[in-house]
N, C-alpha and C positions, 0 to 999 in steps of 0.2 A: 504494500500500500504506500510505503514513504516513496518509492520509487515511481511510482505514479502520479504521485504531487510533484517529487523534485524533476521529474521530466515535465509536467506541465507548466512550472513555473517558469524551468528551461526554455521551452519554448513561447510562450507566454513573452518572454522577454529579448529573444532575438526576434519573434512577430513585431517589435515595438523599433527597432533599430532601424533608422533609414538601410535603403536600398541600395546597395554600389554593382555598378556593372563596366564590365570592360567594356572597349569600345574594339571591333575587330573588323579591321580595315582589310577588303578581299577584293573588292572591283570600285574604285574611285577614282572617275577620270577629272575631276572638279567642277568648276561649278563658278558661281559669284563669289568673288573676294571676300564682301562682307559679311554674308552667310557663314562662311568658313569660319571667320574671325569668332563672331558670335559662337558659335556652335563649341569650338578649341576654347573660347574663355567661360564658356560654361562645365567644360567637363574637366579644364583645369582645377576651378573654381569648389568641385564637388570631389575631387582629387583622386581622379579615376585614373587607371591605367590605360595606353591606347597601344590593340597590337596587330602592326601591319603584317597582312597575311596576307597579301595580294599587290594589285596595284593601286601605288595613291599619286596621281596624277595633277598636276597643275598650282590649282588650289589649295588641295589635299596638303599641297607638303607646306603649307602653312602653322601644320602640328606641330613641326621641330620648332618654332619660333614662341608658339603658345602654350603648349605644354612642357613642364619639365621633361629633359632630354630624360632622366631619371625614370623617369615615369610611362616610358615609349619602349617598345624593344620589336624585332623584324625575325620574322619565320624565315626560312630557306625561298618559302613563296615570295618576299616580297620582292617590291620593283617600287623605285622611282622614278618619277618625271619631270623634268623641269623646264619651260618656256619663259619669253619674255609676256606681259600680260596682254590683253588685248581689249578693245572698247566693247559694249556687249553690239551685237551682230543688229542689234533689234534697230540703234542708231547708226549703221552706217551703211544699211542697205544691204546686209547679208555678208558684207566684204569682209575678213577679218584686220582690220585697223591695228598696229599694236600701241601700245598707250606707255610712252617713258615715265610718265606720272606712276601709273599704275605698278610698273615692273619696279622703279625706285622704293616704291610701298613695299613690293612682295619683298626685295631684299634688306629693305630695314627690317623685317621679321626674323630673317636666319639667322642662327647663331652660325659662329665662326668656321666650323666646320663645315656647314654648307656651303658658306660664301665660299671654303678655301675649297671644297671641289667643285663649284662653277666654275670658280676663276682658272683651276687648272685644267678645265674642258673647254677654254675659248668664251665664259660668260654666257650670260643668258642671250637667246638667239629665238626666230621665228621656230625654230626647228625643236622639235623635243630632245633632252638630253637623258637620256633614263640611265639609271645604278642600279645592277641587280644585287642578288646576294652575292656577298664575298667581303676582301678587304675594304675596299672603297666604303661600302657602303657600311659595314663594321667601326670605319674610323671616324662617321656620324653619331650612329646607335646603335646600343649591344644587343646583341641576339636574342631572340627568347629563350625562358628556360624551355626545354625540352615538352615540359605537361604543357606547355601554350600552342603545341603544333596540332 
């Protein structure tokens, strides 16, 4: 019978603990800057883990700038992407526009290691630059543990 209380209590009381959930990044080609922003300083904010399993493209890699790098870690699956920004298509007539404003923004968000592997792939560019698993992308952010794949 005590065992049936001190389990109900048990639970009873982790029932009452906010909710934490990873965030697992598997197909993200991005999207709106400021979405992104938003989205990265709310799961900052609630001090969530974010773990790249796939591709996080564009926007996406707006993560390393808003989340602690700490708090980030990359499967065998992942893959980055990186561009210069562009104007949304809605104003420019479908054309893609690239925006020096915009791309100045996305680089004041990386921390140092990003910048320091744009810089040594020739800088951001119309063209995508991706990082898959390996060194490179290891001397960003550490790998996941093994229980995250």
């Amino acid at each position: 019978m005590r065992s049936a209380v001190f389990l109900s209590v048990l639970l009873s009381l982790v029932a009452s603990l906010p909710a934490r959930a990873d965030l697992r990044i598997t197909r993200d080609h991005g999207g709106y800057v400021e979405e992104y922003k938003a989205k990265y300083q709310r799961i900052r904010a609630r001090g969530e883990r974010v773990i790249i399993d796939g591709i996080c493209n564009s926007a996406c890699t707006l993560v390393f700038g808003i989340v602690p790098l700490n708090k980030i870690c990359v499967t065998p699956r992942a893959s980055l992407g990186f561009h210069q920004a562009y104007y949304d298509k809605a104003w420019t007539f479908g054309i893609k526009v690239t925006s020096a404003e915009g791309t100045s923004d996305l680089m004041s968000y990386y921390p140092a290691p990003v910048k320091a592997w744009i810089a040594r792939n020739g800088g951001l560019t119309t063209d995508m630059k991706k990082i898959k698993n390996g060194r490179d992308l290891w001397q960003i952010v550490d790998p996941c543990p093994e229980e995250f794949f």
